[in-house]
C-alpha positions as CSV (number, residue, x, y, z in Angstrom):
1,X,25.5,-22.4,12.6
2,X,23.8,-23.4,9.4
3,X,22.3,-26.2,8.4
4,X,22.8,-28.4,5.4
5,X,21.7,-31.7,4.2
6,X,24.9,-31.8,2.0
7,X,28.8,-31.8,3.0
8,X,30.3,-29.2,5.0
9,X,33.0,-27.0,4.1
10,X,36.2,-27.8,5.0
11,X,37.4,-26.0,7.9
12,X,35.8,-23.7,10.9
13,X,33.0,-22.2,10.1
14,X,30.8,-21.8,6.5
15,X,32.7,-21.6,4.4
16,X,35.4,-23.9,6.1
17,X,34.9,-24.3,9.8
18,X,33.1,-26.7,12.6
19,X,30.8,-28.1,9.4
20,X,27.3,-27.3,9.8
21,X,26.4,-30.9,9.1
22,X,28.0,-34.4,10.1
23,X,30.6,-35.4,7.6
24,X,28.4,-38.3,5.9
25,X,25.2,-40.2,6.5
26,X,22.8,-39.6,9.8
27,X,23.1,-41.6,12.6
28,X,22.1,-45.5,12.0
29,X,23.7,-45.6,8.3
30,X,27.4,-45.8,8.1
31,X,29.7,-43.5,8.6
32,X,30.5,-41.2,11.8
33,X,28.6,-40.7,14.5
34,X,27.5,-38.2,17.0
35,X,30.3,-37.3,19.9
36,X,28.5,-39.7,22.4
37,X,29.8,-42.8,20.8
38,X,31.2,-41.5,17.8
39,X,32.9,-43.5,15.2
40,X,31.8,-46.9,13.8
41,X,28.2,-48.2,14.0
42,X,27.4,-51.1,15.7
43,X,29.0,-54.6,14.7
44,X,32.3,-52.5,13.4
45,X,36.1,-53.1,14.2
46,X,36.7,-49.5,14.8
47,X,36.6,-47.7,18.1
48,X,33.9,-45.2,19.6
49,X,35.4,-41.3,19.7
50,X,33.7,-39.8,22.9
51,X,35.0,-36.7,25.0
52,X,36.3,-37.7,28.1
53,X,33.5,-37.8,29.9
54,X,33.0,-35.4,33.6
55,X,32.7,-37.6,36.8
56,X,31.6,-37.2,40.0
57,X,34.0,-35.7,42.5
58,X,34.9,-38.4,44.4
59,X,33.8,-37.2,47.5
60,X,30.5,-36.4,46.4
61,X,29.5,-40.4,45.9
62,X,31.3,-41.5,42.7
63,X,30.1,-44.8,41.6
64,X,33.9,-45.5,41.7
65,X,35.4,-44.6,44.9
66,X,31.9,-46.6,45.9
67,X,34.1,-49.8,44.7
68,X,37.4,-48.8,45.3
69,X,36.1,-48.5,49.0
70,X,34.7,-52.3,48.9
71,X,37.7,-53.4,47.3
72,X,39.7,-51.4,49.6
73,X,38.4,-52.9,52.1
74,X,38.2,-57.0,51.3
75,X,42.2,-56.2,51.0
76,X,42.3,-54.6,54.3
77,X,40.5,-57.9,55.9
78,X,43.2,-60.1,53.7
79,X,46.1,-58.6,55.0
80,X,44.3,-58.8,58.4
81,X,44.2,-62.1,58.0
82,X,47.1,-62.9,56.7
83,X,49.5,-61.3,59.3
84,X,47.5,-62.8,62.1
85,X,48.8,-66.1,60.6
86,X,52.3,-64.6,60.0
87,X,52.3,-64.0,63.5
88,X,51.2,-67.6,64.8
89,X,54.0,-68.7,62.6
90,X,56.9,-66.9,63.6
91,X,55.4,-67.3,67.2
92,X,55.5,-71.2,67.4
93,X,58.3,-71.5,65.1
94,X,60.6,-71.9,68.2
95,X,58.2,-71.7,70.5
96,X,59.6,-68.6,72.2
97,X,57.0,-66.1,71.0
98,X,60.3,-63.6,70.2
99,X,60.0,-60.8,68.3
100,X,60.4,-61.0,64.3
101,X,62.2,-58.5,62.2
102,X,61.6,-58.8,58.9
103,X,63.5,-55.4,57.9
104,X,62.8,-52.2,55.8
105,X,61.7,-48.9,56.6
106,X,59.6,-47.6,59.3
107,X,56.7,-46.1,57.5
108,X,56.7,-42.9,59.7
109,X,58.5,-40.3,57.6
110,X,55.7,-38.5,56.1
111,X,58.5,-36.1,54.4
112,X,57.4,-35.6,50.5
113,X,60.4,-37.4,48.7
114,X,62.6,-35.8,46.4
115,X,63.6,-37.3,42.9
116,X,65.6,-36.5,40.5
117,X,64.0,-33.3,38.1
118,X,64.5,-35.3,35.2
119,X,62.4,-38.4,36.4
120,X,58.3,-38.9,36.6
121,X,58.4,-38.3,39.9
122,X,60.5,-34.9,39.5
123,X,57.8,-33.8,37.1
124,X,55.0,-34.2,38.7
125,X,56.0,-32.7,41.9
126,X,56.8,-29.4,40.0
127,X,53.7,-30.0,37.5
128,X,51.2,-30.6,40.3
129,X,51.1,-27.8,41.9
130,X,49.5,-26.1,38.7
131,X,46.7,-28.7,38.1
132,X,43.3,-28.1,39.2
133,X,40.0,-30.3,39.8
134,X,37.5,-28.3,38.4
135,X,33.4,-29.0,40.3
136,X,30.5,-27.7,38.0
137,X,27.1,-27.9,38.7
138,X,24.8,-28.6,36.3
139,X,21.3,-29.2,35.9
140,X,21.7,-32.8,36.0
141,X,24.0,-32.8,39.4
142,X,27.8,-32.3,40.2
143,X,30.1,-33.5,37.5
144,X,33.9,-32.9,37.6
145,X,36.6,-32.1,35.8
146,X,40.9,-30.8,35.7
147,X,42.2,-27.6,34.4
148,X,45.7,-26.2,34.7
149,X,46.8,-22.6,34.8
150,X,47.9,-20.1,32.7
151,X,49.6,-16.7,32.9
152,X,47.0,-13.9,34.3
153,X,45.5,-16.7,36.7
154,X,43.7,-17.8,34.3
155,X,42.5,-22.0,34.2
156,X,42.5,-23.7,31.2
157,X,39.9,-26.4,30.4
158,X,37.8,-28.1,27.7
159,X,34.4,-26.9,27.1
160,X,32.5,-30.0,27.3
161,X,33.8,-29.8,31.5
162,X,32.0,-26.6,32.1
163,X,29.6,-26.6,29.0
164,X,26.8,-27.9,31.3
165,X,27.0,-25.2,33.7
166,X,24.2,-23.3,32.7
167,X,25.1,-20.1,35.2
168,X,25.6,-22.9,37.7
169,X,28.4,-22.3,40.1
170,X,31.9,-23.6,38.9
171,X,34.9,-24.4,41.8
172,X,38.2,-24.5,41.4
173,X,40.1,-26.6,43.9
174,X,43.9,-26.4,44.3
175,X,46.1,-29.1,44.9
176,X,46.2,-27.9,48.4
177,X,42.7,-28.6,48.9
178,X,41.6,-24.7,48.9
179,X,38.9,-24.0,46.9
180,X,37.8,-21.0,44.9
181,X,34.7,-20.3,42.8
182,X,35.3,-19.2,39.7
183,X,33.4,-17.8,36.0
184,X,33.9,-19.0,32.8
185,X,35.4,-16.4,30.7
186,X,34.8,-17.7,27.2
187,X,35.0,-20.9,25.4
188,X,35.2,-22.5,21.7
189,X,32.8,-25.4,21.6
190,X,34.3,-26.7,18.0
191,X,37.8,-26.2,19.8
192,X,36.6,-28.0,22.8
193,X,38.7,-25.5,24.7
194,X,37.2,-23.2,27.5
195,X,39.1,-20.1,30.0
196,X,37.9,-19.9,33.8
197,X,39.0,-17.2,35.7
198,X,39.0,-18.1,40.0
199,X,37.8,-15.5,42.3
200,X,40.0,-13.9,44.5
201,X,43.7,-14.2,44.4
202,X,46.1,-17.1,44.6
203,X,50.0,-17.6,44.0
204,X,50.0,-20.6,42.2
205,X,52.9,-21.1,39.6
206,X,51.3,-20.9,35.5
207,X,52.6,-24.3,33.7
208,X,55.1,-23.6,31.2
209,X,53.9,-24.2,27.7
210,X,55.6,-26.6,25.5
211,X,55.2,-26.1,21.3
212,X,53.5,-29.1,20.2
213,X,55.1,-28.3,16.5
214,X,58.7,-29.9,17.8
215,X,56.9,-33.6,19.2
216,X,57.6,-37.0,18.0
217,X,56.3,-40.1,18.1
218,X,57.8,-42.1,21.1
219,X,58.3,-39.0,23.0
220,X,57.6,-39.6,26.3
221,X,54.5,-38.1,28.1
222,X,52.9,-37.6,31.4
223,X,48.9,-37.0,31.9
224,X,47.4,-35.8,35.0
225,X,44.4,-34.8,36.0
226,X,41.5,-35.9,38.3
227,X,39.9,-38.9,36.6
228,X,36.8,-40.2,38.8
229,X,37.4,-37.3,41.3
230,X,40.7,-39.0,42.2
231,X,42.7,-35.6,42.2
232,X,46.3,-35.3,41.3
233,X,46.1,-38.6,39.3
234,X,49.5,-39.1,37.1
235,X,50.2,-41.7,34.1
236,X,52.6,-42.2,31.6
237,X,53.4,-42.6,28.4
238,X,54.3,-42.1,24.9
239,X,53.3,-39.8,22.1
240,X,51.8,-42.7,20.0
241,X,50.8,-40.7,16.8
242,X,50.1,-37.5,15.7
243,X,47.5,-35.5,13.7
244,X,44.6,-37.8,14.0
245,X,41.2,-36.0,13.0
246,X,38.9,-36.8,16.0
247,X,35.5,-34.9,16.4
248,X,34.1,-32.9,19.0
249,X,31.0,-31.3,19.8
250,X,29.3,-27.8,18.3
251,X,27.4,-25.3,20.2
252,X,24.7,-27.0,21.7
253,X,25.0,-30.5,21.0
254,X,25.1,-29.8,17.3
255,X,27.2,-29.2,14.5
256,X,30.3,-31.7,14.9
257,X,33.7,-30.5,13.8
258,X,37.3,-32.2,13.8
259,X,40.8,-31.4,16.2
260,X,44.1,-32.3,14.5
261,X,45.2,-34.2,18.1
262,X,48.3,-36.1,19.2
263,X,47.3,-39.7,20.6
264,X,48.7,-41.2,23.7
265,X,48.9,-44.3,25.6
266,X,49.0,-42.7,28.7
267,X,46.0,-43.4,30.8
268,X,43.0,-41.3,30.3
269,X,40.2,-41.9,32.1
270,X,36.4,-39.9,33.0
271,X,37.5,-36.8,35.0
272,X,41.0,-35.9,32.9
273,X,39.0,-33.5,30.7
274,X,40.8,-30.4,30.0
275,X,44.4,-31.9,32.1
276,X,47.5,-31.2,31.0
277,X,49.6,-33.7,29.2
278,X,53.5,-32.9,29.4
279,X,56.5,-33.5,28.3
280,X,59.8,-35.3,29.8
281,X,60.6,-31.5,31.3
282,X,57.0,-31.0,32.6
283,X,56.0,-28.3,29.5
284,X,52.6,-28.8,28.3
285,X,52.5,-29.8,25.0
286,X,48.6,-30.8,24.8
287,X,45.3,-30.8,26.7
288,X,43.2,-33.9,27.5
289,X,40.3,-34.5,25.8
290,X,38.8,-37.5,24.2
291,X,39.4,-41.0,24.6
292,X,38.5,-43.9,21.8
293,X,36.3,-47.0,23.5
294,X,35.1,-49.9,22.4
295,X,31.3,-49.6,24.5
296,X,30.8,-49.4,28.1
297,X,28.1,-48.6,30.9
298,X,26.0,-45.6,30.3
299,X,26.5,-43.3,33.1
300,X,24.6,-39.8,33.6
301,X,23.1,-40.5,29.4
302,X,26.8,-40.5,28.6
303,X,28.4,-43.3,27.5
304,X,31.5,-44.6,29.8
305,X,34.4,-46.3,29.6
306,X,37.8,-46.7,30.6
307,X,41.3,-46.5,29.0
308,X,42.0,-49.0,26.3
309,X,45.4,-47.0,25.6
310,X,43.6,-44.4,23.1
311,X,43.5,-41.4,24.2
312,X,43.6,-38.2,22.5
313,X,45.0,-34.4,23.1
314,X,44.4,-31.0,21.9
315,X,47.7,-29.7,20.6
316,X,48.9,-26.3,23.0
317,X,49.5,-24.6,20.0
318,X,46.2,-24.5,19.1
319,X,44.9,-24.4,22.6
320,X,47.2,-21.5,23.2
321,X,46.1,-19.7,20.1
322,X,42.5,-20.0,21.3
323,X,42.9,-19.7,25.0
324,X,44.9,-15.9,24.0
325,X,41.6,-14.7,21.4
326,X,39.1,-15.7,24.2
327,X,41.2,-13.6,27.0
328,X,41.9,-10.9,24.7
329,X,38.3,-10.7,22.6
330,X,35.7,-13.3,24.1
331,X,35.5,-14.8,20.5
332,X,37.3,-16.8,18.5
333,X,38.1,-16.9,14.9
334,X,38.9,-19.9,12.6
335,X,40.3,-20.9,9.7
336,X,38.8,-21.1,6.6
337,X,39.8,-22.6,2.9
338,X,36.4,-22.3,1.5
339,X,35.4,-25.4,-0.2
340,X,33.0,-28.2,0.2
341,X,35.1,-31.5,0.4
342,X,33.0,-34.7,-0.4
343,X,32.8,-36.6,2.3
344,X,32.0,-40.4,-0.1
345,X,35.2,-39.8,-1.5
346,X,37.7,-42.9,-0.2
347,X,40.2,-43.2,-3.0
348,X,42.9,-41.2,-1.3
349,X,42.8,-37.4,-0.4
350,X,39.9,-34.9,-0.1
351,X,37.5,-34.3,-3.2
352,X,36.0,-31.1,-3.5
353,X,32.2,-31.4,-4.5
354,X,31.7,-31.3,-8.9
355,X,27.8,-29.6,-7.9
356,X,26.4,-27.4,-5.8
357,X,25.5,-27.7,-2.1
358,X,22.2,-26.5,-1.1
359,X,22.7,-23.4,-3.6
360,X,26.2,-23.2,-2.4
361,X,29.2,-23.4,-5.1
362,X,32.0,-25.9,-3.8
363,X,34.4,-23.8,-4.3
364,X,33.0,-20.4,-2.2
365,X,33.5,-17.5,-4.7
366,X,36.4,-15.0,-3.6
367,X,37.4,-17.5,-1.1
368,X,41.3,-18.7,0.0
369,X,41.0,-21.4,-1.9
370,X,39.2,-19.8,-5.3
371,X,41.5,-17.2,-5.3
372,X,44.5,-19.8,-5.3
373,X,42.9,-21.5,-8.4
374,X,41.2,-24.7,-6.9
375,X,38.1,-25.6,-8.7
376,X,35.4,-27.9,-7.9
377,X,36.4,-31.8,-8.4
378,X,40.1,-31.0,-7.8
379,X,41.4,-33.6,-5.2
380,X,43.3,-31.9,-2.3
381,X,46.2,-34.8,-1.4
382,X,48.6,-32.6,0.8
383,X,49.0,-30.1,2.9
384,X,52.6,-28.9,3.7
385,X,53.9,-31.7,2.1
386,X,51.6,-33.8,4.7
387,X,49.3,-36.1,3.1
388,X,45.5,-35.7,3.3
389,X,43.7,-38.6,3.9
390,X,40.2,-38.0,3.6
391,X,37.6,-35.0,4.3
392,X,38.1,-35.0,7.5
393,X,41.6,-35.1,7.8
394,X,41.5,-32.1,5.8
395,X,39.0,-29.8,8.3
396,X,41.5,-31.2,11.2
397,X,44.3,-29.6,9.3
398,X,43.0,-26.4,8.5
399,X,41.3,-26.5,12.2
400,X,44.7,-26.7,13.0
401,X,46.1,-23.9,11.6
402,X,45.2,-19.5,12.2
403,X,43.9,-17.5,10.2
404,X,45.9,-15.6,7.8
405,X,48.8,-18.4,7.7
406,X,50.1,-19.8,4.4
407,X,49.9,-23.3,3.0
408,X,50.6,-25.2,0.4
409,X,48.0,-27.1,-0.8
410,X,49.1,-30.2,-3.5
411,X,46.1,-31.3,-5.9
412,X,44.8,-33.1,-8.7
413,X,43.0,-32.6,-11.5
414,X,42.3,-34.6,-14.4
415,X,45.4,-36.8,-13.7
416,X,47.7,-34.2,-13.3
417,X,49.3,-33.0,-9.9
418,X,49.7,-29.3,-9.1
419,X,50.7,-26.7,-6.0
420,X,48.9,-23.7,-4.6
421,X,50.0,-21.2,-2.4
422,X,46.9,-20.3,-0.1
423,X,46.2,-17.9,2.4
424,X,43.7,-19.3,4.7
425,X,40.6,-16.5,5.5
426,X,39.5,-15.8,8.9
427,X,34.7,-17.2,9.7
């Protein structure tokens, strides 16, 4: 990566791509922030953007089985209590001390229970199956995280789960409980999406992939994963918006860039990194990563929190796309458009920069978006017919897209609207 002290390009990678610098002022002025608690500064309305953040396997000492334990068992004492008294009631009620039969089942078929294929329950007893927890050790302990497979064996996850690793030994375990070690075989850190490949051999079924073009709002969604080590974790939902720009992490820690993700209601919690999230049939139509908070308790020098309904998923499509070049190549290519957008522009649409940026035209000579006639200062208000709100809604759309696809890019200049054809370049 480069760096600049001006605005990235728009996309993937210079010229267009993860942007080599943070879309606005540095940290403490306003504007974005860095992926640990990114979004508005202190004292703002607006949530924190943070990847889901790894937990603990449960078994290994999570701070929240810790109090689920406690709590667990203050309830077990309750009911203790409580049917000691039931039974002193019904006892000298008549004064016979005669049994009391208050109906209901037996409790003692431990038979799994079929539902109908259509319902939650259907799902995720076909869906579950195909969900791992994923265990990585890093250099500052055990932290966890869910994957789900693929065709070829493969695990699909998000990078920040196994980003840590550090040639640290990864394990897959199975919803059965049977563990495997595994390797990564490549990951995207601007696409947050990572490949594991388990050693040895299992039979597992690969999830069906959904296309993440056909959703709608209000669809209804499932998320599972393994959030606080509590495998095979399921929660519902709808698909409450779509193609919201929401940052994630560069190599390293550094560079930030933007994921054109659907948003969700359904409960997302520390752990679901890299889950599926499914439709009403059980096809995967995103991946988990990144939850909005407002603040929490810093665990492990990340910051924590819990679902306040906001979470946020990589569209499959684009996982899919990246998941097939890092199988196939090891690398990844992105997208590209090939200008600077100006990221202090708020009056509707992304700006291109009128000057240079660090020697840099705005509009990168021979470029998609040169070729196509852009200039520098032209406003870039849709994309597809979908309106462009800002800078970075623009690098999330073109994030979104391959390269070599064609776009149509509505702009304006001096007053005047106007369409472009463009063929996006390849980093």
């Amino acid at each position: 990566h480069q760096s600049h002290q001006g605005p990235p390009p728009a996309g993937a990678r210079p010229p267009l791509a993860p942007p080599p610098a943070p879309l606005g002022p540095p940290p403490g002025g306003p504007g974005p922030r860095p992926m640990s608690g990114y979004g508005m500064p202190p004292g703002g309305t607006g949530p924190n953007w943070a990847p889901v953040p790894a937990m603990p396997p449960s078994s290994r000492g999570g701070p929240g089985l810790g109090l689920l334990a406690v709590i667990a068992l203050i309830v077990a004492l309750v009911a203790g209590a409580l049917g000691a008294g039931i039974g002193v009631i019904a006892t000298n009620g008549d004064g016979g001390g005669g049994s009391v039969s208050l109906g209901g089942g037996s409790g003692s078929d431990a038979k799994v229970q079929n539902r109908p294929p259509d319902s939650v329950a259907g799902v995720a007893q076909r869906v579950l199956p195909s969900v791992v927890m994923i265990r990585v050790q890093s250099a500052q302990g055990e932290v966890g995280g869910t994957g789900f497979i693929v065709n070829g064996g493969y695990v699909i996850t998000n990078n920040h789960v196994v980003a840590g690793a550090g040639g640290g030994q990864i394990q897959i375990v199975f919803n059965d409980k049977k563990t495997l070690p595994a390797t990564v075989k490549g990951a995207d850190p601007s696409s947050d999406v990572a490949v594991l490949k388990p050693a040895g051999r299992h039979s597992l079924p690969a999830l069906p992939l959904g296309d993440s073009a056909k959703i709608a709002v209000g669809d209804p969604v499932i998320a599972i994963g393994s959030p606080l080590g509590l495998q095979g974790s399921v929660t519902t939902g709808i698909v409450s918006s779509l193609n919201r720009a929401v940052p994630t992490q560069g190599e390293g820690g550094g560079d930030a860039s933007y994921l054109n993700a659907i948003q969700t209601d359904a409960a997302i919690n520390p752990g679901n990194s890299g889950g599926p999230l499914v439709d009403a049939s059980g096809r995967v139509i995103g991946i988990n990563t990144a939850i909005a908070t407002l603040g929490g308790q810093s665990l492990g020098g990340e910051q924590q929190s819990g679902s306040i309904g906001l979470g946020f998923a990589i569209p499959i499509n684009q996982g899919k796309r990246v998941a097939e070049e890092i199988i196939r190549s090891g690398t990844v290519r992105q997208a590209k458009l090939g200008v600077f957008p100006d990221p202090r522009y708020q009056d509707g649409g992304a700006k291109i920069m009128s000057q240079q940026v660090n020697g840099q035209d705005p509009v990168i000579k021979g470029g998609p978006a040169d070729k196509a006639g852009l200039k520098p200062g032209d406003v870039i208000t849709k994309i597809d017919d979908k309106p462009i709100e800002d800078a970075t809604d623009l690098i999330a759309q073109i994030r979104s897209r391959a390269p070599g696809d064609r776009i149509k890019l509505t702009y304006e200049r001096d007053g005047k609207e106007s369409t472009a054809q463009v063929t996006l370049g390849a980093d």
